[in-house]
N, C-alpha and C positions, 0 to 999 in steps of 0.2 A: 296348389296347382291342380286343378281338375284334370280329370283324366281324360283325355279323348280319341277318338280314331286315327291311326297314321294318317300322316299328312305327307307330300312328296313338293321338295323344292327343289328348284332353279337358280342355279347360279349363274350368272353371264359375263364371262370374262372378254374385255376389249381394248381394244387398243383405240385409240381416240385420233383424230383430224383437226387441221383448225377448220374446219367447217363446221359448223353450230346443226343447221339443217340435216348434213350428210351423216354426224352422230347420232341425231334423233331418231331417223329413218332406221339406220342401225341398229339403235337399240329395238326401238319397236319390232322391226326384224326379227331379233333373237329372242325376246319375249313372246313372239308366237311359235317362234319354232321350239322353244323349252316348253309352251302349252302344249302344243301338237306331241309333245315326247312326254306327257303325262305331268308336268310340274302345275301343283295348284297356287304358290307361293314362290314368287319371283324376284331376286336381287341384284337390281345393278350397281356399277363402279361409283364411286364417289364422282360426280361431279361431272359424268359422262357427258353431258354436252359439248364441251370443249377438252381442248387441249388443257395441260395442270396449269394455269393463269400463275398460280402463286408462287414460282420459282422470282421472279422480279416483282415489284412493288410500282406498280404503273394506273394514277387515277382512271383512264382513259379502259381499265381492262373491268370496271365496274359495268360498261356498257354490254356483258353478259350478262347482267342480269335478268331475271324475269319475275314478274308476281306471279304469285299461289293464290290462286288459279289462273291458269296462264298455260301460252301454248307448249310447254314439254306436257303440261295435267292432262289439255284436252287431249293430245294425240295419245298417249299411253291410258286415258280413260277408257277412251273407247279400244284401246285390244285389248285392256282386262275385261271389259262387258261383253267384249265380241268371245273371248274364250273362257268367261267367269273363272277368273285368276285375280290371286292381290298381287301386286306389282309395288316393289319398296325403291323409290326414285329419287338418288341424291341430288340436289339443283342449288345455283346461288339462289337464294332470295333474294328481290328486290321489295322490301316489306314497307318502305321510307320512302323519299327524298334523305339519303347520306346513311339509311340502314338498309344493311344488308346484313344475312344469314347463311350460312353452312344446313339447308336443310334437308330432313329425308320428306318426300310426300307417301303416305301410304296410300295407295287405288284401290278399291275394293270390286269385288267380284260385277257388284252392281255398275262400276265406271266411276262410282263418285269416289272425292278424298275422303278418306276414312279422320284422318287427321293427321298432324305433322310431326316433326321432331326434329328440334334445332341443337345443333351440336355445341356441348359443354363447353369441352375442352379443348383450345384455341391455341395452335403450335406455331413458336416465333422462330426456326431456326436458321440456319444457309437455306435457302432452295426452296425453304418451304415458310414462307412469311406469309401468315394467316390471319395473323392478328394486324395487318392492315386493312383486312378487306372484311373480315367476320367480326360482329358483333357476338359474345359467347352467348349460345342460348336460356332461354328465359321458360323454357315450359316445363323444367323438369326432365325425369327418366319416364318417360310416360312407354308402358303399352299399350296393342292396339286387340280387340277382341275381334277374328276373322272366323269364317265359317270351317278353315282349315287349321287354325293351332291361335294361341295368343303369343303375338310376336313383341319381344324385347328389338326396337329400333337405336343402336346406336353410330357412330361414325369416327372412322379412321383413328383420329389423335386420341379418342374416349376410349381407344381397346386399349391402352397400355394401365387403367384405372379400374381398379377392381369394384371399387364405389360403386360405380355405373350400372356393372354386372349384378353386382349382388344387389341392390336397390330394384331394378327389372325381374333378379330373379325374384325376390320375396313376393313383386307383386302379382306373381302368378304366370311370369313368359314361359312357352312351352322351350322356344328357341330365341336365340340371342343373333340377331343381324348385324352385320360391319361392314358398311359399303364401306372402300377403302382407295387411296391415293399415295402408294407409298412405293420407293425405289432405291435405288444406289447412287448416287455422289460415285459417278464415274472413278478418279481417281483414292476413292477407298476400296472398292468393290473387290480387290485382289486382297486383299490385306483384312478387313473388315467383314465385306461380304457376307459369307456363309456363316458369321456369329449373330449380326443384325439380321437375316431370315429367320436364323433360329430363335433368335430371343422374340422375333413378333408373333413366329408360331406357338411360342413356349408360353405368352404370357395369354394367350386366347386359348390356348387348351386347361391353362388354369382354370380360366372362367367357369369353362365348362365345369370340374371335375371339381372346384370350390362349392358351385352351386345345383349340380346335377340339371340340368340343361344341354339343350343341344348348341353350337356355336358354330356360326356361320361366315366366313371373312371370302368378303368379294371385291378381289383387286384389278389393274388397269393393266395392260401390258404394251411395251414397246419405247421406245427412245423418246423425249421431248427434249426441245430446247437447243444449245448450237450444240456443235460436234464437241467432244470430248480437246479441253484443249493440251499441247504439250508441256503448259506450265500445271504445275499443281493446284496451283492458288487461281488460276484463272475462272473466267464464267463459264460454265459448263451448263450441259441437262440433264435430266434425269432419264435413268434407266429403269422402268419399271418392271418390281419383278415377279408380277403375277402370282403364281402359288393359290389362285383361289382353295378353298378348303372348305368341308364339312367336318365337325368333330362332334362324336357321340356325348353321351351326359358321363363319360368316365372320361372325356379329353381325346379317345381313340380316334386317328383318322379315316373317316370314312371313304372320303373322297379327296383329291389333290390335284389340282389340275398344275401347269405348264411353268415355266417360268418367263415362255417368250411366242405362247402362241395363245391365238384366241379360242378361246371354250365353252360349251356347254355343263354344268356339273348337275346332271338328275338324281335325286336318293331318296330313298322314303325315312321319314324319321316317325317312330314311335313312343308318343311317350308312355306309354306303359313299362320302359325300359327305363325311363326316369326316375317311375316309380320307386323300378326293382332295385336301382341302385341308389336311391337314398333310404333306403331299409337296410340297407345292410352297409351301407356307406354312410352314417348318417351326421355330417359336416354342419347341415340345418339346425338339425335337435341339440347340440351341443353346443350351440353360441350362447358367448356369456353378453348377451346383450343389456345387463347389469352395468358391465365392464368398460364400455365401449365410448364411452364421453369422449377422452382424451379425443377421438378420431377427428372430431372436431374444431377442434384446434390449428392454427399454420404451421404448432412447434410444440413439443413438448420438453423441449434444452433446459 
């Protein structure tokens, strides 16, 4: 990892609409105003166009999509060029006729896409039925080279996977991004709640502190879907519970925003600090990468 100048990013925490247009305008929004507050490197919500589609399984919800390059690129090109900012923009892809993707677009300072990243790791579960709608990505762990840091581009279901992290870190990411789409299951959230925050905070500050990296998680805030109902079992939506976060290359939280309100999060990240702490941390040098086959495998039983 080359060593570079601090860099200062932008987190943008939001709550979303079903209005497609009324998001976009939004976000674009908050991305100039995180410019104007000094952020060169800007991350929004997984998916932010819309409302979280993937709580039900509905052919008919495919009609979100849009091609790369397409109008979420054009309008967020031009406020990275207008305020020479990268801009990391989770979108459906519409890549096919019948494919689609979970993508991040990188923009770069100049307005163009830098290039893509299509999300691995594809989540089946209540609420969050992904693997109807995404095809798992095909491009690899790629980073992206900016005039502000090399960014590790990942997505939501990919932070629970060390693989990922560590694959991005080796290749030299100053910082690790996670546009993110994640919440409560209403009638868990007393009972379960505050163990699920902490274990999604717990396993991204891993990242960090396995790979000496900075780690970035930018989530969605606010209720979708119908009202909470009185049965248990019934259909519900989700509550999302925001917590965007910055964590240092020792896991340390730098910044934390909300559980239920929209945010800005500005911080400067240094890798020089990176450095310092795999010299004297050193997790890297000590891999038995000799060792490591098995990882390969679906089972080692």
């Amino acid at each position: 990892m080359s060593l570079m100048k601090p860099f200062r990013v932008g987190l943008v925490q939001l709550s979303c609409s079903t209005d497609a247009q009324e998001n976009l305008e939004k976000a674009a929004d908050r991305v100039r105003e995180a410019a104007k507050r000094g952020a060169q490197v800007i991350c929004l919500p997984e998916l932010f166009r819309s409302q979280y589609f993937c709580r039900e399984e509905s052919a008919d919800l495919f009609d979100l999509a849009e091609p790369i390059p397409g109008p979420s690129t054009q309008v967020l090109g031009k406020v990275a060029k207008e305020h020479g900012v990268v801009i990391v923009a989770s979108l459906l892809e519409r890549r096919a006729p019948g494919l689609y993707h979970n993508t991040a677009a990188i923009l770069g300072a100049d307005g163009e896409i830098m290039g893509l990243y299509r999300k691995m790791h594809i989540p089946d579960d209540p609420l969050y039925f992904e693997k109807f709608y995404f095809t798992p990505g095909d491009l690899g762990f790629v980073n992206f080279e900016t005039p502000f840091a090399k960014l590790g581009v990942l997505i939501c279901w990919d932070q629970w996977y060390p693989e990922g992290a560590r694959v991005s870190a080796l290749s030299g990411a100053n910082i690790l991004f996670y546009p993110t789409a994640i919440g409560w299951h209403p009638h868990e959230k007393a009972e379960y709640g505050p163990a699920q925050l902490d274990a999604w905070k717990t396993i991204q500050r891993s990242h960090a502190i396995a790979n000496g990296v900075y780690v970035a998680a930018v989530n969605r805030v606010g209720y979708e879907g119908p009202p909470p109902d009185v049965n248990p079992g019934g259909k519900t939506g989700l509550e999302f519970w925001g917590n965007s976060f910055l964590a240092d290359p020792f896991g340390q939280l730098l910044d934390n925003a909300s559980s239920d309100q929209e945010e800005i999060l500005i911080h400067e990240c240094d890798p020089k600090k990176a450095e310092e702490i795999r010299r004297n941390w050193p997790f890297l040098r000590d891999r038995r990468i000799d060792a490591y086959g098995p990882i390969l495998n679906r089972w080692n039983g």
